[in-house]
C-alpha positions in Angstrom: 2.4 -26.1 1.6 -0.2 -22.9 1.4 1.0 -20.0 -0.4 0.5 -16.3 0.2 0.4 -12.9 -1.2 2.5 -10.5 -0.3 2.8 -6.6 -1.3 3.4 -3.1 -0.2 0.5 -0.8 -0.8 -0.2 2.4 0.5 -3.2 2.1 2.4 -4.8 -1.1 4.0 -6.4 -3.4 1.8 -10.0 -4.2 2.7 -9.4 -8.3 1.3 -6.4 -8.3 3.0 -6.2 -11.4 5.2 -3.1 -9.2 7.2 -1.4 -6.3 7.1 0.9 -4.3 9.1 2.1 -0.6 8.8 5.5 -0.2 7.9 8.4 2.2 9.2 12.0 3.0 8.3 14.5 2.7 10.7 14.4 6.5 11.4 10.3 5.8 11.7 9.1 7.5 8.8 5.9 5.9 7.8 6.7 3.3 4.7 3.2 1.6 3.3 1.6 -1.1 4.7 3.1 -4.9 4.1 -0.6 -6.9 3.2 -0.8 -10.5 2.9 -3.7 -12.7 1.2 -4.2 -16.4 1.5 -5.8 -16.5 -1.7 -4.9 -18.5 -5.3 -5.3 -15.5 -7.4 -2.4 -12.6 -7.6 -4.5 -9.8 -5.6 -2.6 -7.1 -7.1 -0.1 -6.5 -10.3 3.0 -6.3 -7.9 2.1 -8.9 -5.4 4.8 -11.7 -4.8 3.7 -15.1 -3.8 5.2 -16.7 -0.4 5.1 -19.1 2.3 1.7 -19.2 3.8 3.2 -20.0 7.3 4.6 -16.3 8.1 1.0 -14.9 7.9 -0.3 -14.7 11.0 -3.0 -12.0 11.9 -2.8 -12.2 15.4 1.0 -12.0 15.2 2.9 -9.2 17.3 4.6 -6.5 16.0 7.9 -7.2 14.5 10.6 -6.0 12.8 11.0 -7.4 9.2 13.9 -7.3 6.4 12.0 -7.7 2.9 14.2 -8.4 -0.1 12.1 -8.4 -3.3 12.9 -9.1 -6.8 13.6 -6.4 -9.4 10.4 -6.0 -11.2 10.6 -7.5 -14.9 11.0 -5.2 -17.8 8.8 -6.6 -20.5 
């Protein structure tokens, strides 16, 4: 299995291998959702997933993202 990077940034990376802008449900603009097909973490917040649901070429879609709580350290 190839992994991916996935995270919600505020403007469109220029490494990232996809990204998408994101809305709310009532439309208001959200971030962008970026993906990298990389090994290393592309940025702090970034959580790693399945390689397969990156697809640049992909339509738009509607998405449900449930991340972790971030860790308190």
């Amino acid at each position: 299995m190839s992994w991916a990077w996935l995270a919600i940034v505020d403007e469109r990376p220029a490494d990232a291998d996809a990204a998408a802008s994101l809305r709310t449900l009532a439309g208001e603009r959200a971030g962008v959702l970026a993906a990298w097909r990389r090994r290393a973490k592309p940025v702090r917040h970034a959580r790693r997933a399945d390689g397969r649901i990156v697809d640049p070429g992909g339509a738009p879609a509607r998405i449900s993202l449930v991340l972790p709580p971030a860790l308190s350290v």
